[in-house]
N, C-alpha and C positions, 0 to 999 in steps of 0.2 A: 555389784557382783553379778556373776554371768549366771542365767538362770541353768538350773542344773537339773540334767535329765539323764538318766542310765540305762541306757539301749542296751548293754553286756552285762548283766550285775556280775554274772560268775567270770572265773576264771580261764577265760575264754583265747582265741587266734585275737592277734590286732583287727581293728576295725578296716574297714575300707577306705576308701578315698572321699566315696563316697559318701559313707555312714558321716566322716568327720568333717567334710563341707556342710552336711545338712546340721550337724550339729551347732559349728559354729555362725552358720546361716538363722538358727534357729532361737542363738542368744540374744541376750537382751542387750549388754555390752563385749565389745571386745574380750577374747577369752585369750589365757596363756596356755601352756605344753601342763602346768599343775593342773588346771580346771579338766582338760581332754582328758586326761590321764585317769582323774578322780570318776570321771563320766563313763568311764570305757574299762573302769577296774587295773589299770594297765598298771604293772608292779616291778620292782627289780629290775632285772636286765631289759625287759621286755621296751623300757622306756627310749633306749637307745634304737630302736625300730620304731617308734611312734617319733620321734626326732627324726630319721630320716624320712616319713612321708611326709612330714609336714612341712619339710626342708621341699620335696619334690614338688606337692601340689603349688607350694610357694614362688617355684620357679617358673611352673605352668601358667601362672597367672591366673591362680583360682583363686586364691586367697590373699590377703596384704596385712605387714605388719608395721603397724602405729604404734598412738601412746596407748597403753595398757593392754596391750596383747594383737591376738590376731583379727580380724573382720575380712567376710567377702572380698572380692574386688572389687573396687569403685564403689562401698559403702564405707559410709561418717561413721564413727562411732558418736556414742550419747551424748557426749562432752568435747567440744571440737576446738582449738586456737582456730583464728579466724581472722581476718585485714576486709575490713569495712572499705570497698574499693570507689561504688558509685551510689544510686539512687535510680531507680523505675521510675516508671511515668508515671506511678501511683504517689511516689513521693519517698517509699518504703527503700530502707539501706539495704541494698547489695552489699554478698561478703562470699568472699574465699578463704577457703583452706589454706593456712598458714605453711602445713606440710602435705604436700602430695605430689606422688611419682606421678609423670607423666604418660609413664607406662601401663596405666591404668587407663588412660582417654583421657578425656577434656574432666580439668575439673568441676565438682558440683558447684552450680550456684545453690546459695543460701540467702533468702530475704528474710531479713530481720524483722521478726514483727516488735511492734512499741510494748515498752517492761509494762506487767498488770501492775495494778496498784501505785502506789506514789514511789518517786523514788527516793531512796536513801539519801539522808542527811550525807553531802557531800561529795556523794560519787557524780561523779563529772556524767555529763551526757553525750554518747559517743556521735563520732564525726566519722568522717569520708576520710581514710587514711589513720583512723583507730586500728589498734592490735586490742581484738574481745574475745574473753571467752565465751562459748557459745552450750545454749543446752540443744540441742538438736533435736527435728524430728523427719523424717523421709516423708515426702507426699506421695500419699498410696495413687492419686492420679496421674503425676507426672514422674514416672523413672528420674532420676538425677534430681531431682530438687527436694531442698529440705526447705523447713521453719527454723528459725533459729532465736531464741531471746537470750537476752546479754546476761550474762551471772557477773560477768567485773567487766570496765575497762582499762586497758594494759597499758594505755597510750600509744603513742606514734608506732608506725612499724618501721622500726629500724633496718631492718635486712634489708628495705628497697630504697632502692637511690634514684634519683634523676639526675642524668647527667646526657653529657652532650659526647657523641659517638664518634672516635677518629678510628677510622679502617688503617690497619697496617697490613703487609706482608704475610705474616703468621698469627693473626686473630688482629683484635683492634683492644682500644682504650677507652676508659672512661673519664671522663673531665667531669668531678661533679657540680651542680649547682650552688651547693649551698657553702654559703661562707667556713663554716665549721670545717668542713672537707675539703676545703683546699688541700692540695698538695698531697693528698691520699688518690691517686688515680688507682683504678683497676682494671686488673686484667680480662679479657675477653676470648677465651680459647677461638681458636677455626672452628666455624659449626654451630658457635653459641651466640651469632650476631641477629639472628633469625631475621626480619625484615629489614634491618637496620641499614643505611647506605651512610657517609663521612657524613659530618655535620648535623646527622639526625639529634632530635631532643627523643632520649627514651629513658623508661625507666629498667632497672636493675634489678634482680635479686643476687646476695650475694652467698654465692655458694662454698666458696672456702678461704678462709682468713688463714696467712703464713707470717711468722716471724721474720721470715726471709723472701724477698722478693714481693711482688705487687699481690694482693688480695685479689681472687678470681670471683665472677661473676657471669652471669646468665643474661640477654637482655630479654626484658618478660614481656615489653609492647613499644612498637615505635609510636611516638606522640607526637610526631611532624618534624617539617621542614624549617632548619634554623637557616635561611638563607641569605636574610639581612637584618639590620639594626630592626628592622620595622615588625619581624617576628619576634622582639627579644620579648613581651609582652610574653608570650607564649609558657615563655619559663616559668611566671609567676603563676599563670591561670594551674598548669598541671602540679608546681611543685605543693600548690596548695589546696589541689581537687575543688576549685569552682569549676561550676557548669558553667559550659558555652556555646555548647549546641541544643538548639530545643527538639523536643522531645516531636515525631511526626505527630502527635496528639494535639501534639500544642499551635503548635504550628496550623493544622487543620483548622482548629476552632476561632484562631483569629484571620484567618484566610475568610472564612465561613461568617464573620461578623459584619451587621448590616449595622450602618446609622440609627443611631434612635432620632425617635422625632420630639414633637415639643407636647405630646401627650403627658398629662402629669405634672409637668414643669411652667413656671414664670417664663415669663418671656422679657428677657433681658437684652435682646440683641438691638437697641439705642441704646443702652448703655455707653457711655464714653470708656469702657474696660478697656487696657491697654498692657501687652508683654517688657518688662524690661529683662534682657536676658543675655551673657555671655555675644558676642558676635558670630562664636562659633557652634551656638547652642541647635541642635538638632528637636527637640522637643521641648514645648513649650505645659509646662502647666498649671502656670501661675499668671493670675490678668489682677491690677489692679485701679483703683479710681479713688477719688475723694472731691468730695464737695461741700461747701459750709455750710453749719447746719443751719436751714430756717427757722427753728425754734427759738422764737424770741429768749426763753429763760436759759437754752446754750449759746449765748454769745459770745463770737469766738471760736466759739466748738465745730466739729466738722464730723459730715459721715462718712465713713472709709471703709470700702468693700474689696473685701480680698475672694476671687472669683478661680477654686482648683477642679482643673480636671474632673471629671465625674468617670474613674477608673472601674468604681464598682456597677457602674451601669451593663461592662462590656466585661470585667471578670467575677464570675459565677460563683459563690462559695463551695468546694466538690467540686470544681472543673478543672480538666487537664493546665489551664491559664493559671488558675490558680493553684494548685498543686506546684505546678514550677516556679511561679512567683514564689511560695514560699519556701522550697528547697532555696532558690538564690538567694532571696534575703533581701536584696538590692543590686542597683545598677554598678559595675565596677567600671573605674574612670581609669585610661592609660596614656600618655600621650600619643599611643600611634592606634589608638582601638578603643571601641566602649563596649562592654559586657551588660546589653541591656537587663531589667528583670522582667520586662516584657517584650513581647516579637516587636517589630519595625512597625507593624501592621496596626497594633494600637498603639506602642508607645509615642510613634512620629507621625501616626495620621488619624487615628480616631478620636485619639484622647489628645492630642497636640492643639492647643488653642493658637491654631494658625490665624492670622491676620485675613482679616471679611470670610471669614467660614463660620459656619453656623456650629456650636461646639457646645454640649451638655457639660454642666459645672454644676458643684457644690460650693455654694456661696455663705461668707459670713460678713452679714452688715454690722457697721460695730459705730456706734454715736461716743463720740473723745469730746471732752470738755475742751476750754482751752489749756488748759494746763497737761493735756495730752490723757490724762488721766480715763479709763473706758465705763463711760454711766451704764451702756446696757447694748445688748445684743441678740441676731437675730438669725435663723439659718434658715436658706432655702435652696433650693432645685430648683436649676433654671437653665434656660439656653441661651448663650452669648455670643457675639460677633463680635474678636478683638479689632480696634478701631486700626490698631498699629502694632506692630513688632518694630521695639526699639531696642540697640545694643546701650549697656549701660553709659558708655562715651558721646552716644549719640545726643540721650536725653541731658547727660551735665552739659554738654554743651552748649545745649537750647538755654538752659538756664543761667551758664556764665556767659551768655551776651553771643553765642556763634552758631542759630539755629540753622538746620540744613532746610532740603525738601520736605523731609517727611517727618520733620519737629515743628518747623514754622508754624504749620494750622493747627496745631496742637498744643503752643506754647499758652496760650491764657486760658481756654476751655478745659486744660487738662493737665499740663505738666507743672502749672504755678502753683494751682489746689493740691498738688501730690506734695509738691515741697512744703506748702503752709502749712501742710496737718503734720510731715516731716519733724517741723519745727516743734510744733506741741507736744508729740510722742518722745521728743527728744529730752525737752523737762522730767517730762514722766522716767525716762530712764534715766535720767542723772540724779534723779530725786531718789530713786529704787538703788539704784547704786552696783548695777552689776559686777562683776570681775572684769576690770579696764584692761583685760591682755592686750598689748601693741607689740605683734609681731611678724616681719614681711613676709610673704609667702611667692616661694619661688616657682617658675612655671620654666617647663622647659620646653624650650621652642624647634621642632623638627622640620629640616627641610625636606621635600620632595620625596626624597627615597625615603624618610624616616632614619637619617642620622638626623643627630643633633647638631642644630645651626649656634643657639646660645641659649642660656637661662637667664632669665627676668625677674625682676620682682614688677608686677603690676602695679601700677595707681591704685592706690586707693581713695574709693573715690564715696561722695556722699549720696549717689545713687543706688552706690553698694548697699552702705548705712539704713538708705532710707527703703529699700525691700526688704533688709533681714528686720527691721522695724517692724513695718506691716505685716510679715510673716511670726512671728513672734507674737504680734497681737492678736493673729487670729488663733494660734498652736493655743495659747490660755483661753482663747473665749470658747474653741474648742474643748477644751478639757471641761469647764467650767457648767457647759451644756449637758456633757455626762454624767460626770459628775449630780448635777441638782435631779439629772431625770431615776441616778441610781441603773446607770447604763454601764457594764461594765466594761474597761477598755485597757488600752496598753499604754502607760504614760513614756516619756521620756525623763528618766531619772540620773540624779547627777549630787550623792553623796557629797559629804562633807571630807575634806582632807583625812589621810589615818593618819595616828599618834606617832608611826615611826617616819611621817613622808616628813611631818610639823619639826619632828628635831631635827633632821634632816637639813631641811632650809635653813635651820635657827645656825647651823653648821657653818653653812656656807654664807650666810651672811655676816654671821660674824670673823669671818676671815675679810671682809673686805668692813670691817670697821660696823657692822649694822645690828644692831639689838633686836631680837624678834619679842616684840611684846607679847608680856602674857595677859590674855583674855579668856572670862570664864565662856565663852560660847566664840565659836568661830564664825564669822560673817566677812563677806569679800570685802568688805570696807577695811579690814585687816591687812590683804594685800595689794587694797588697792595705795594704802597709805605707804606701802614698803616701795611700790612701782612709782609712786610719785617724786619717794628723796630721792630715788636716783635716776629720774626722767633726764633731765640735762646734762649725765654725768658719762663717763667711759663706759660705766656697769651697764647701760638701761638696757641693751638685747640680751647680755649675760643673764641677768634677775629675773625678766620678763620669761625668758627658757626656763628659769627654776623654779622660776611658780607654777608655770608650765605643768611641771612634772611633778610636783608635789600633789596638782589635784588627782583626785578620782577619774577614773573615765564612766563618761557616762554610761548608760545601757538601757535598753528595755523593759519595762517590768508591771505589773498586773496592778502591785501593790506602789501608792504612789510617796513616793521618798522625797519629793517637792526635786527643784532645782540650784545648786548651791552657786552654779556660778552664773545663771541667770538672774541669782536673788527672788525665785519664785516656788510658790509654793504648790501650783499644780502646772504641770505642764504636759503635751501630747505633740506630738508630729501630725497636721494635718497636710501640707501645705506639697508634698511631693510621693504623691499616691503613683505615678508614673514609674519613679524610682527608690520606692522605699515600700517592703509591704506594713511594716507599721503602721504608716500613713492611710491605707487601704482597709487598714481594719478598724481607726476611729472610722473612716468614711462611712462604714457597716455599722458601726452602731452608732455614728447619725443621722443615718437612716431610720433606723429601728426606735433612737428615741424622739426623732422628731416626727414619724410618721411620715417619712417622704418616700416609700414604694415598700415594694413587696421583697426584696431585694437586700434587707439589712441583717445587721451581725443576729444572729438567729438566737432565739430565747433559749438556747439548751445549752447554748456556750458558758462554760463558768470559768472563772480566776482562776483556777488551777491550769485548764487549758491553754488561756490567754498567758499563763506566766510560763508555760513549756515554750509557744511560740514567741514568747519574748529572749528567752534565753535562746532559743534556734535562731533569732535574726540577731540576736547582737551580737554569738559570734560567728555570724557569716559576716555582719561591718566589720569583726575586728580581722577575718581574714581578708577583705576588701582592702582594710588601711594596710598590712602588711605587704599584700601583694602589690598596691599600688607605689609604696616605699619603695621594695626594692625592684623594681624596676624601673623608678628612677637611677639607684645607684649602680645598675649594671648599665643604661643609658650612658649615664654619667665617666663610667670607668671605661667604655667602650670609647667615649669621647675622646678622654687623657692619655688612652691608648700609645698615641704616636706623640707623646710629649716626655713621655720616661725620657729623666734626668733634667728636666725644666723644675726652676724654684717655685716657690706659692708662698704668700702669706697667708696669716689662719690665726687661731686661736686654738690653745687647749680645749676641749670640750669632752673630755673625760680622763680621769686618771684612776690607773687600775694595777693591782700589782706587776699583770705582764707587761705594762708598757703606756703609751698615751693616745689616745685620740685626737686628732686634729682636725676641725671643720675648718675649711679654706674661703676667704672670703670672697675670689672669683667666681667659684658656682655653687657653695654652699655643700660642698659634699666632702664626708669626711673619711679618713682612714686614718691608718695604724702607723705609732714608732713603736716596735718593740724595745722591750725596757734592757734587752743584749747591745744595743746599737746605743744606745745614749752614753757619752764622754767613755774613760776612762775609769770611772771609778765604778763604788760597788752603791746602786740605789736603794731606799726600803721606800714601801712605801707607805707613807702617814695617813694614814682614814682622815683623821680630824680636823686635818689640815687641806686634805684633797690635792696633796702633793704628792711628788715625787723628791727624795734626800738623798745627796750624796754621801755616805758615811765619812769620808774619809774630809774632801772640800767641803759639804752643807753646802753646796749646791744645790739650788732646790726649782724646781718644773712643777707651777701652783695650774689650780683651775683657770681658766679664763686667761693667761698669760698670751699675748702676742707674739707670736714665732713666725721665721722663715723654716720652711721643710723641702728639701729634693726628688721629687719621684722618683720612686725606685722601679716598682713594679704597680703596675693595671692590670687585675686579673678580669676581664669583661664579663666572661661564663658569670662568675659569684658575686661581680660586682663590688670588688673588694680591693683597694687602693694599700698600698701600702710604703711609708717617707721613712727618711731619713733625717734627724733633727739638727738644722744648721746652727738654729741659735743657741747661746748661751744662757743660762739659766739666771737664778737669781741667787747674788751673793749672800752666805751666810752674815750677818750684822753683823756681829764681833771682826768680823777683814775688811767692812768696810765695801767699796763698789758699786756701781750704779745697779737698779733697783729697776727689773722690767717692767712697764709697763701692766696693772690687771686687763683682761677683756670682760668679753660678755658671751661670752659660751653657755650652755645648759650640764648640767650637772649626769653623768653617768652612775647607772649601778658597775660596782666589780663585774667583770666578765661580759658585759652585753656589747655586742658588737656596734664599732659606729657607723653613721648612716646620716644623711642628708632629713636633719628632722624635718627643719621647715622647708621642704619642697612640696609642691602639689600640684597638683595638674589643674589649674585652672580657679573659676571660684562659682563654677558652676553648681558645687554643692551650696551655697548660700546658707550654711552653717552648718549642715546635716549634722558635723562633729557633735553639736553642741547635747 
C-alpha cells in the first residue's frame, strides 16, 4: 500500500503538478488516481480534473503507468516481472524488466542478489532466460540500478524468440529456431529491425499476437552473423544463454599467470607419465603410467598413477577465473567450435600436459592386486614431464603388432605395463558388474568450410576402455580420500531407476516377447541380463536405447547417492579439472585434506553450499548436452537439405499420438511422420503397445519396426526433418500377411520431439556422462 500523506486535508483548489509528482515520488509503491485523490481530499466532480493532470503529466513524461498504478519515470516499482538475461563478472544474474517503455531511456539493470536463507522445498533455482518475480530495491549510489531477490520463478520467457532475420521490402521476418515454432514465422514492422541485416541470429520480443495474419515483433538484439554451416553452433550457445565470451577480468588474470615452479611439489618429471587423447584433442589433462609392483606379497599386482592437471594451482577460489568457471559449468563440445570453461591461456597451455614440458599435477598412485582389485592409495603434488602425447589409434597400434615413431620406444617400458594392469582392472570390473550399455556413438565429420562431409561411428577401441578404466579408478580413490578425511566434497551421483521408467521397460519388452523380472532391490546385473538375451538378436541397439532411457541421469550433489550404473558406491569427478568445475573442487579439497598447499577447498565451505554449486553445474551439463544435440540436428537437416524427396531406411523410434519418429540408419538422425499422412485410414494410438492402429485395417506401425521414409521437407534453422511413410505397416493377425520385421530403436515419451540421440561429437569427453 502506497504510504499516505495529506498535504490538503480541507477542501481545497486541485493540487499542482507539482505537489502530485512529489507525492507519488514520495511513495513507497506505485499509487492509483483512488490513493491521489484520498491524499489531496479530492471529491465528486473535482476528480474529473485530477484525471486530466495526471493524464497530462503522464504525457510529459513525468510520471509512468505499470502494474499497480502510477511511479516516476524510469522508477521500478517494489515488486517487478523481470527476464534473468545474463551474469556479471561477479558471477551475480543480470535481469530486465519484463515491461518497459522505451520511452523512458535505457531500461534499469537489476542484479540479483542470492535468496537469504535456504531455499524452498522445490522451487527450481533460477537461470539465464528465467521469467522471476522480483522484490526490488533502487541503489541510492548508482541512479538506474536496482537489487533485486527472486519471490518465485515463472520459468522461461516466452515473449522472446530467437530466430533467424530475412529483411523484406516493407519490414522483414522471423524464422524461429526452435523446433516448436516452426512454421509460426513473425512479423517485423519498417523501423523495428533495429541493427538487424538478412541472415542475422537475433532475438525477438513479441509485441502483438493476431488471429489473422503473422504475429508482430520487435528485434530486442542482434546475436551475430549466421553466414555459414560453421556459425550454425551459434544458434545453440544463444538460444540457451551459455557464456562464450570471457569476461575482460577473466581474461586479464590468465593473461597475467606465471608458471609455478616445483616449490612444494615432488618431482616427477622421469616419470614414464604419458597422454592418450582424441587426435584432435587441444588440451591435455590427463598423463598416465603403470608399473608391476615389487612387492613380493602383490604378485601380479601393479602400480598405476593417474597424473591431472593441477587447475587449482592457477585458478583462485574468489577470482575472476573462477567466478566464470563456475557460471559455465563446463567446456561445451560442437563440432565446428569448443566453448572452453577456461581461457586458451590455461586450459591449452598452463594446465595442458604437453609432451616434454614441465607441468604441475595432482597425482593419485593407486597399488591393484592382480585380480585388478585397488589394496591402497596415495595423493600427491608433483611436477611432470609427459614422456609422449599419443592418439588413442596410435597406442592400439603399438600394441596389435604396427608401432610407429613415437610408439616403438615406448612399446615395452610403457605401453605393455599400461595394458597388463588394463587386464587386471578389467576382472575387477566384470566381477563389479557395471551397466554393460553397448551403444555406437556417432561423430560427425565437417569439411573445411564447416558443412558436413559425413557421420561415423568411431572404433571402439580398448585404449578407450582402458583410460576410462584408469580414470574411474582414480574418481573412487578420490572420493574415498575425502571421504575418510571427513573433507566435504561434490560426488558424481547416479540414482537407481524410478518406478514409472521400470514399468515402462517392462512395456516394451514385453512387446517383443521379454519378461522383466521382478527383484526386490534393483542392481545393473538386472539389465545387464535383459542386454545379454538379446545381444545377437535384431533388438540388441533397440533394448540397449531402452535401458538407456529408463536410467536416471546422473548429476552433481554434496550428499552421496553412490553410482547405480557404475555399481559404486562412492564416486567423484576428479580426472578433468580443465573442463568440468566439479573436478576443480575435489581438487580443493584434496588439497585441504591432504595438506598439499595453501590453496585448498576452504574450511568455511559447507554441504549446503557445495550442493547449490552442484545443482548450478549440473544444469549448465544438462544445458551443454541439449545444445550440443541440437546442433547436431540442424547440422544434420542442413546436410539433407538438398536431398528432399530422396528415400531412407530407419526404424521407428518413437510413437506418439500425433504421429511417428523415425531415426534413419544412414546418419542416425531422426524426424517426423505426422499421424495426418499415414495410409488411408483413421489411426489410434495404443500406449501399451507403443503402436500406432488402423481402426478400420488393424494396420498397425509398432516401436522399433523397420521402415522406408521419403523427405519431405529439411527445416535447417530448427533442425527439424520431416518424411513421408512408404512402408506398409503390419497386418492385423486375423487377415493374415507378412509380418514387418521389429528394430532396435529407443523408446520416446508422448510429445518429445525426435532427435539424433546417439550422436556426439567425439569421445573426448571419456565418459563425463557418467
Amino acid at each position: 500500500m502506497a504510504k499516505r500523506i495529506n498535504p490538503n486535508p480541507g477542501p481545497a483548489a486541485l493540487p499542482s503538478r507539482e505537489q502530485i509528482v512529489a507525492f507519488i515520488a514520495a511513495s513507497t509503491e506505485n499509487v492509483g488516481k483512488r490513493e491521489i485523490a484520498a491524499a489531496f481530499n479530492i471529491k465528486g466532480a473535482d476528480r474529473i480534473g485530477l484525471k486530466r493532470i495526471l493524464k497530462e503529466i503522464e504525457m510529459d513524461g513525468a510520471i509512468a503507468r505499470g502494474r499497480g498504478g502510477l511511479a516516476p519515470s524510469g522508477r521500478l516499482p517494489p515488486v517487478v516481472l523481470a527476464d534473468i538475461t545474463a551474469r556479471d563478472r561477479d558471477g551475480e544474474f543480470l535481469a530486465n524488466p519484463a515491461e518497459w517503455d522505451v520511452g523512458n531511456g535505457p531500461a534499469p539493470r537489476i542484479t540479483v542478489a542470492a535468496p537469504r536463507g535456504a531455499k524452498r522445498p522445490g522451487q527450481p533455482a533460477p537461470g539465464i532466460g528465467d521469467r522471476v518475480l522480483l522484490r526490488v530495491e533502487a541503489s541510492p549510489a548508482e541512479p538506474g540500478r536496482y537489487t533485486g531477490r527472486v519471490i518465485k520463478t515463472l520459468g522461461k520467457n516466452k515473449s522472446e524468440i530467437i530466430g533467424v532475420y530475412r529483411a523484406g521490402p516493407e519490414g522483414g521476418r522471423i524464422i524461429p529456431v526452435e523446433k516448436r515454432a516452426q512454421g509460426r514465422e513473425i512479423a517485423i514492422p519498417a523501423g523495428e529491425e533495429g541493427e538487424a541485416r538478412d541472415g542475422d541470429l537475433v532475438s525477438v520480443v513479441l509485441q502483438r499476437e493476431s488471429q489473422f495474419g503473422l504475429p508482430q515483433g520487435r528485434v530486442r538484439e542482434r546475436l551475430g552473423a549466421l553466414g555459414s554451416e560453421k556459425a550454425v553452433s551459434l544458434i545453440a550457445l544463444h538460444l540457451h544463454h551459455i557464456p562464450h565470451v570471457f569476461a575482460a577480468a577473466t581474461l586479464a588474470e590468465a593473461d597475467a599467470a606465471e608458471p609455478v615452479g616445483l616449490a612444494g611439489r615432488e618431482d616427477w618429471r622421469d616419470a614414464p607419465l604419458l597422454t592418450i587423447d582424441p587426435p584432435d584433442a587441444k588440451d591435455h589433462d590427463d598423463a598416465v603410467m603403470a608399473v608391476p609392483d615389487p612387492d613380493p606379497t602383490n604378485a601380479g599386482g601393479f602400480v598405476v598413477t593417474v597424473a591431472i592437471a593441477d587447475v587449482a594451482a592457477y585458478v583462485r577460489t574468489g577470482s575472476a577465473l573462477d567466478r566464470e568457471a563456475l557460471m559455465r559449468g563446463n567446456s561445451v563440445y560442437f563440432p565446428d567450435r569448443v566453448v572452453p570453461m577456461l581461457p586458451e591461456r590455461i586450459s591449452n597451455d598452463l594446465c595442458s600436459l604437453r609432451e616434454a614440458e614441465d607441468r604441475p599435477a595432482l597425482a593419485i598412485r593407486m597399488v591393484i592386486g592382480a585380480d585388478g582389485v585397488k589394496r591402497r592409495h596415495s595423493v600427491h603434488r608433483v611436477m611432470i614431464r609427459s614422456r609422449a602425447k599419443l592418439s588413442y589409434a596410435q597406442a592400439q597400434g603399438a600394441i596389435d603388432g604396427a608401432p610407429d615413431a613415437a610408439t616403438a620406444p615406448l612399446l615395452e617400458p610403457a605401453l605393455r605395463p599400461l595394458w597388463a594392469a588394463y587386464a587386471a582392472l578389467r576382472q575387477a570390473r566384470d566381477a563389479r558388474g557395471p551397466l554393460a550399455l553397448d551403444l555406437p556413438e556417432r561423430k560427425v565429420v565437417l569439411t573445411a568450410d564447416g558443412a558436413v562431409d559425413r557421420v561415423v561411428v568411431p572404433a571402439r577401441l580398448d585404449a578407450h576402455r582402458l583410460i576410462e578404466e584408469f580414470m574411474i579408478l582414480a574418481n573412487v580413490a578420490a572420493a574415498e580420500t575425502l571421504e575418510q578425511a571427513r573433507q566435504p566434497l561434490i560426488y558424481r551421483v547416479h540414482d537407481e531407476p524410478a518406478l514409472e521408467k521400470m514399468r515402462a521397460l517392462g512395456e516394451v519388452l514385453a512387446s517383443i516377447g521379454i519378461k522383466l523380472p521382478k527383484e526386490s532391490a534393483l542392481r545393473p546385473a538386472l539389465f545387464n541380463r535383459i542386454l545379454a538375451s538379446v545381444a545377437e538378436t535384431e533388438h540388441a541397439t533397440f533394448i540397449n536405447e531402452v535401458v538407456l532411457r529408463s536410467q536416471a541421469q546422473a548429476v552433481y550433489a554434496a550428499q552421496n547417492l553412490g553410482h547405480f550404473g557404475l555399481n559404486l558406491r562412492r564416486y567423484a569427478h576428479f580426472t578433468s579439472p580443465i573442463r568440468r568445475y566439479a573436478d576443480l573442487i575435489v581438487h580443493r579439497a584434496l588439497i585441504a585434506a591432504c595438506r598439499l598447499g595453501n590453496d585448498g577447498l576452504s574450511s568455511e565451505v559447507t554441504v549446503a553450499a557445495l550442493d547449490q554449486i552442484g545443482e548450478q553445474i549440473s544444469a549448465a551439463e544438462r544445458r551443454a548436452m541439449a545444445a550440443e544435440r541440437e546442433t547436431i540436428d540442424r547440422l544434420i537437416a542442413h546436410h539433407l537439405a538438398d536431398r528432399v524427396g530422396a528415400t531412407f531406411t530407419g526404424q521407428i523410434s518413437g510413437v506418439t499420438r500425433s504421429g511417428l519418429f523415425i531415426k534413419l540408419d544412414e546418419t542416425g538422425a531422426d524426424g517426423f511422420v505426422p499421424i495426418s499422412t499415414i495410409g488411408a485410414d483413421y489411426y489410434r494410438h495404443d500406449e501399451a503397445k507403443h503402436a500406432l492402429v488402423g481402426e478400420r485395417s488393424g494396420e498397425t506401425h509398432r516401436l522399433g519396426d523397420r521402415v522406408e521414409v521419403r523427405l519431405v521437407e529439411a527445416a535447417a534453422v530448427a533442425g527439424a526433418l520431416r518424411f513421408e511413410l512408404l512402408s506398409e505397416g503390419r497386418a492385423r493377425p486375423d487377415r493374415g500377411g507378412a509380418t514387418a520385421p521389429r528394430g532396435r530403436n529407443p523408446v520416446r515419451k508422448p510429445g518429445t520431439p525426435g532427435r539424433p540421440a546417439g550422436i556426439r561429437t567425439g569421445t573426448r569427453h571419456r565418459g563425463s556422462r557418467r
